[in-house]
C-alpha positions as CSV (number, residue, x, y, z in Angstrom):
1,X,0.6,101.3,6.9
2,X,-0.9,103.9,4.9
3,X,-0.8,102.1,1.8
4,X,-2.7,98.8,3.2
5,X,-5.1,101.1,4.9
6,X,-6.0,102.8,1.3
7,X,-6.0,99.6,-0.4
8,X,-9.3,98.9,2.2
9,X,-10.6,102.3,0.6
10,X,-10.6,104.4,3.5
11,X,-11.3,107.9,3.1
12,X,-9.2,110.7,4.4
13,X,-11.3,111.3,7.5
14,X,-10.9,107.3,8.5
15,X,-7.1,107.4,8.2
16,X,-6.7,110.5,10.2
17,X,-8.9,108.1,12.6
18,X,-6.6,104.9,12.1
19,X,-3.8,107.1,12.7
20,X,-5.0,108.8,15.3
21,X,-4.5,112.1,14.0
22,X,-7.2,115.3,12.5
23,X,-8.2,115.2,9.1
24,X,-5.6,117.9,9.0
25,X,-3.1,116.0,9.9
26,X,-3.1,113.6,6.6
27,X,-3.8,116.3,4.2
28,X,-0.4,118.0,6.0
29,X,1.4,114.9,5.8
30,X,0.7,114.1,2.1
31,X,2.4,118.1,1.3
32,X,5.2,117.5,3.5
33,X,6.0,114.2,2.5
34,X,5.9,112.8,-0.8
35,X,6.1,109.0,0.0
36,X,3.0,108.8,2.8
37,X,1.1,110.4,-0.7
38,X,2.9,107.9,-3.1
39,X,1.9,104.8,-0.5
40,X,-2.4,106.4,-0.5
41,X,-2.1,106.8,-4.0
42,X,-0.9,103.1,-4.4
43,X,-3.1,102.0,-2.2
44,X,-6.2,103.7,-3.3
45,X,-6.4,104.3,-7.3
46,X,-3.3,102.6,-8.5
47,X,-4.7,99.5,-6.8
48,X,-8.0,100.0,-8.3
49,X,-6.7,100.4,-11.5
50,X,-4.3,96.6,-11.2
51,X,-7.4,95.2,-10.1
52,X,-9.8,96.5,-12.8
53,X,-7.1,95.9,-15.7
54,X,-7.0,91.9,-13.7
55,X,-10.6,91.6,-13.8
56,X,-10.8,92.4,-17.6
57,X,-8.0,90.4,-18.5
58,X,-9.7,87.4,-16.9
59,X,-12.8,88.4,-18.7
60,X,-11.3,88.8,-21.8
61,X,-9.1,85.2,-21.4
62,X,-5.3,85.8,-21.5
63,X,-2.1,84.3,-23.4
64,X,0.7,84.7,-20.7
65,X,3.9,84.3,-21.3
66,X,5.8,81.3,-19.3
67,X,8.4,78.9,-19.7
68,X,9.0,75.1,-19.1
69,X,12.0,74.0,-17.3
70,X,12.7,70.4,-17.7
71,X,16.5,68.5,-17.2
72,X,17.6,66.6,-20.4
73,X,20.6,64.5,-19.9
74,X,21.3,66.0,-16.3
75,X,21.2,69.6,-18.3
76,X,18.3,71.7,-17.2
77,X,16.2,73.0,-21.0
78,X,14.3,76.3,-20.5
79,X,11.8,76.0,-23.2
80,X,9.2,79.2,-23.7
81,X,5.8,79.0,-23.8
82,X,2.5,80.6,-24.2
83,X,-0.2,79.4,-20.9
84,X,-4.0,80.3,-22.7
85,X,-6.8,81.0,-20.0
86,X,-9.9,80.9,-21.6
87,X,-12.4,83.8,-20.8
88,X,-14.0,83.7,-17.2
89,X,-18.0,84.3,-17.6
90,X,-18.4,85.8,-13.9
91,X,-15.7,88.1,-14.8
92,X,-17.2,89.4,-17.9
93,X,-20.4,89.4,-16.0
94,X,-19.1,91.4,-13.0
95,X,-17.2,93.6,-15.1
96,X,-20.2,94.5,-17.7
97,X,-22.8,95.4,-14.8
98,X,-20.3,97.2,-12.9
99,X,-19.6,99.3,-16.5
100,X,-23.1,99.4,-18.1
101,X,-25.0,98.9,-15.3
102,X,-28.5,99.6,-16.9
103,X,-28.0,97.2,-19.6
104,X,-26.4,94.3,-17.8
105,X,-28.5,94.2,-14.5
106,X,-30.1,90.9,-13.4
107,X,-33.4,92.4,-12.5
108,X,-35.0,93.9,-15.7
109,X,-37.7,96.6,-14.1
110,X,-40.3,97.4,-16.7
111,X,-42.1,100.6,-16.1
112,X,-45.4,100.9,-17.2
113,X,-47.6,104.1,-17.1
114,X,-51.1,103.2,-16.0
115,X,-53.4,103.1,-18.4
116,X,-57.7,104.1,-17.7
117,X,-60.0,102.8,-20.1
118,X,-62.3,105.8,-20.2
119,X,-65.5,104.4,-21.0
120,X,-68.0,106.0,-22.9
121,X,-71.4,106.0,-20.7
122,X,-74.0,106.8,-23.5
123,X,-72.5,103.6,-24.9
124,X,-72.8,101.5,-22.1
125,X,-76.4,102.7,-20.6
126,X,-77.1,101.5,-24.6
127,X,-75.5,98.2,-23.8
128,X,-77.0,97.8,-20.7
129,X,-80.8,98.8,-21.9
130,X,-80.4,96.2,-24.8
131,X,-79.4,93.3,-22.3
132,X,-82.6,94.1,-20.3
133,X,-84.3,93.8,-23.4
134,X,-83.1,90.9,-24.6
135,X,-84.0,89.4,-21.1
136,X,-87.1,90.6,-21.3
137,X,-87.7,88.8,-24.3
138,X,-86.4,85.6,-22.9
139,X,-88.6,85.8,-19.9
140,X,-91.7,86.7,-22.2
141,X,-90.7,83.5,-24.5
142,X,-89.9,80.9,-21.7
143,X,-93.4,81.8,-19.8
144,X,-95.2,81.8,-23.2
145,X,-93.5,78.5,-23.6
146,X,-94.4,77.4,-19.8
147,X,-98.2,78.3,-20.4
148,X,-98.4,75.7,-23.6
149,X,-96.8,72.8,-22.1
150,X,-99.5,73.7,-18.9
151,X,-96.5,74.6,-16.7
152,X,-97.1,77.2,-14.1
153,X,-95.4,79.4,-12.1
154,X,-95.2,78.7,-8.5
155,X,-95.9,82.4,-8.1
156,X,-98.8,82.5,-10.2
157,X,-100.4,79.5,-8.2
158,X,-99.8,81.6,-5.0
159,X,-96.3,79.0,-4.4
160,X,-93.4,80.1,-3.0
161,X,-90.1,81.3,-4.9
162,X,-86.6,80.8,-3.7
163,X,-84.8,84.0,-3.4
164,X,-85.0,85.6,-7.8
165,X,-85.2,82.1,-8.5
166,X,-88.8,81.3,-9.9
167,X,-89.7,77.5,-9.3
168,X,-91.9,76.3,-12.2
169,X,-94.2,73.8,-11.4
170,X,-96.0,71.3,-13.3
171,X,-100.0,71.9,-13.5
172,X,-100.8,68.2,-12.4
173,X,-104.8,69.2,-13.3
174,X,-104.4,68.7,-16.3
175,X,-103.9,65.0,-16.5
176,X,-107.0,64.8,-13.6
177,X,-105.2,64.6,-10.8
178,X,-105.5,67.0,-7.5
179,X,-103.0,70.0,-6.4
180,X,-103.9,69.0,-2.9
């Protein structure tokens, strides 16, 4: 019983439980008799151990030694072989992200610090000043353009605008015709 109950990895304190018994109890019972400690220890690392050593094998692929028994002329003919597993993928897989962990995980987590752009101000205000310049200058050559082709400004005819959007109008007077 003790050696099935270690082979599901229970602790000390959940066999004295299983049993029954205070966690005195086991550690007792494993001094005064060397077979209940023999059956935990089979049960418990030894197992672990078969199971590992299993897993790698399988991960690795195996040559196992068998035979072939076959009956030639009524006479049975043991003939030795070699069986040849190849190597199992989810058993190298399970085994190298149980072992290296970090390097075989399936989520990769990238950790990066934050970075701030520190921005220079004087820099920007310098920026900013020659946009509104440029603007400016825009505005200036667009209205100096307006003023040749007769256009005007709905605002400068007493017209309404739309929001910062200036509606340019067309200064019908000068082909003879009436604003009316």
């Amino acid at each position: 019983m003790a050696y099935r109950l270690a082979l599901l990895g229970l602790t000390r304190e959940q066999l004295a439980t299983a049993f029954d018994v205070c966690e005195r109890t086991i550690y007792h019972w494993q001094q005064e008799y060397p077979e209940f400690l023999q059956a935990i220890a089979r049960g418990g690392i030894h197992a672990d151990a078969e199971v590992a050593e299993a897993l790698f094998n399988r991960a690795r692929g195996a040559v196992v030694p068998d035979v072939h028994i076959a009956l030639h002329e009524g006479q049975p003919v043991i003939t030795p072989l070699e069986k040849h597993y190849p190597p199992d993928v989810g058993a190298a897989r399970l085994w190298l992200k149980n072992r290296t962990p970090e390097q075989w995980k399936d989520k990769v987590e990238l950790v990066e610090k934050p970075t701030i752009a520190l921005v220079d101000r004087e820099a920007m205000d310098k920026v900013y000043e020659q946009v509104l310049q440029e603007a400016e200058q825009k505005r200036a050559a667009l209205q100096s353009r307006a003023e040749r082709m007769g256009l005007l400004l709905d605002s400068e005819r007493g017209g309404a605008t739309r929001g910062d959007e200036v509606v340019i109008a067309h200064d019908n007077n000068e082909f003879g015709e009436s604003n009316d």
